[in-house]
C-alpha positions as CSV (number, residue, x, y, z in Angstrom):
1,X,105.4,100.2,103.9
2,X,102.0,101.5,104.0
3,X,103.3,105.0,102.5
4,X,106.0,103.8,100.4
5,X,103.6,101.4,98.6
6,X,101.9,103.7,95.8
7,X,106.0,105.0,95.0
8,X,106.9,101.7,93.9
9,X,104.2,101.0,91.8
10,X,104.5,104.9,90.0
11,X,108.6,104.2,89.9
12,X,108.2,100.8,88.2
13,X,106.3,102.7,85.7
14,X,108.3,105.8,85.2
15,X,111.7,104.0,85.2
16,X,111.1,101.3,82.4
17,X,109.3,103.6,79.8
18,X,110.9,101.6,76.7
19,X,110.0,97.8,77.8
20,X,106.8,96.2,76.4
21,X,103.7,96.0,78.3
22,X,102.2,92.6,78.7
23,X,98.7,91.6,80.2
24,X,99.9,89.7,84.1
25,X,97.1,86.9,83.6
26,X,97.8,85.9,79.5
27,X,101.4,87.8,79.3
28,X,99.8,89.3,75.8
29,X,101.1,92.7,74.9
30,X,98.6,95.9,75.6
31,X,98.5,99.4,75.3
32,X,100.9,101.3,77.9
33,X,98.6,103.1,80.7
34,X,96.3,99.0,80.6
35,X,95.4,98.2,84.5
36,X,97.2,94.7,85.1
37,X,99.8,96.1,82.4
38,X,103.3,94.9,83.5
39,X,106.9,95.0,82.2
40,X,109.0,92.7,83.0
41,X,111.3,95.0,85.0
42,X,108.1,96.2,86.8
43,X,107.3,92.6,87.6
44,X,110.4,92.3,89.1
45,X,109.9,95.5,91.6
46,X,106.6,94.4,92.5
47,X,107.3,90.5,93.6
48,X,110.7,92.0,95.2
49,X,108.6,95.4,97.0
50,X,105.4,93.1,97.9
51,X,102.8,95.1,95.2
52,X,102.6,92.2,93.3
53,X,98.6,92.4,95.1
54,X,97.9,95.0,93.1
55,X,98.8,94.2,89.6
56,X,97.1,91.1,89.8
57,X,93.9,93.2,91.1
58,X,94.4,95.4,88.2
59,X,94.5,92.8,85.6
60,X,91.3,91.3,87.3
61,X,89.4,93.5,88.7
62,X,89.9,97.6,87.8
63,X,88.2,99.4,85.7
64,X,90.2,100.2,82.4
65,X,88.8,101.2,78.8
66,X,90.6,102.2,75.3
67,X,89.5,105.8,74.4
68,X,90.1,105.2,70.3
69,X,89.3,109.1,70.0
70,X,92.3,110.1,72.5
71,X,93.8,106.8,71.4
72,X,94.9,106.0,75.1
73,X,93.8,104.2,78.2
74,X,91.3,106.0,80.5
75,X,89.6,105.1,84.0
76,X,86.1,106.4,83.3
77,X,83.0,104.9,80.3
78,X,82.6,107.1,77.8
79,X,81.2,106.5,74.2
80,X,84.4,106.0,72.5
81,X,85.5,104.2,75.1
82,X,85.6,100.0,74.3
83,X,86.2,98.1,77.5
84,X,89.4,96.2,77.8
85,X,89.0,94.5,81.6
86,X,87.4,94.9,84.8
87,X,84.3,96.3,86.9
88,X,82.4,99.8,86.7
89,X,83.1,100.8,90.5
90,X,86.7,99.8,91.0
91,X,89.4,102.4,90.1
92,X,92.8,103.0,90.8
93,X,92.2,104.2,93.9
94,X,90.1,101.6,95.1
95,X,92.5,99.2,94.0
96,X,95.6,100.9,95.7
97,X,93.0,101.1,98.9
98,X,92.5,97.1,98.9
99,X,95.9,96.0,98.0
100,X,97.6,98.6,100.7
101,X,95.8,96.9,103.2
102,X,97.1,92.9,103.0
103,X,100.2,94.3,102.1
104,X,100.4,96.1,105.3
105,X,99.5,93.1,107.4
106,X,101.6,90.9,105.7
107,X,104.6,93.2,106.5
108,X,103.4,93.7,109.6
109,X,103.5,89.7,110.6
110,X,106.8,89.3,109.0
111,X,108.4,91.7,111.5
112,X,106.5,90.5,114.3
113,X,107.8,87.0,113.4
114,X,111.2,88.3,112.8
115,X,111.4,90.1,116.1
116,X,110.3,87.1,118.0
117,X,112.5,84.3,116.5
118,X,115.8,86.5,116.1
């Protein structure tokens, strides 16, 4: 699970390039490329492949500003840059880092409890 995580959350991106991008917390449509961004079909992946963790911690928590200049969302301040969400020191990898980690345990439990009650 641990490896396989990050290729969900890239394939649930890649594979639903046409849907519209809504905000997890307030469901309100943002720009494509906004941390805690999700389409429905992504939403879907993510509850069913356990990386739910990490959308919600990007709609909280990760750093994500609207460059008006490049007209697109980018993961560092800069003075055209207008903050949409989130904190200064958490980026995307941070955020893959911390939400890797429950998901792992959580997995690991459920196997351990499937194993012992067959």
């Amino acid at each position: 699970m641990t490896v396989t995580y990050p290729c969900f959350e890239e394939l649930a991106r890649v594979y639903d390039p046409v849907s519209s991008v809504l905000k997890l917390l307030c469901y309100q449509p943002v720009p494509r490329g906004t941390n805690g961004g999700v389409t429905e079909l992504g939403l879907g992946a993510a509850l069913a492949a356990g990386t739910f963790i990490d959308s919600l911690l990007g709609a909280t928590l990760q750093f994500s500003r609207f460059c008006d200049v490049r007209n697109k969302v980018v993961g560092k301040p800069g003075p055209t840059a207008r903050m949409i969400t989130g904190l200064n020191f958490l980026d995307d990898n941070a955020v893959n880092l911390v939400s890797i980690l429950p998901t792992t345990l959580l997995t690991s439990i459920a196997c351990v409890v499937h194993l012992l009650n067959p």
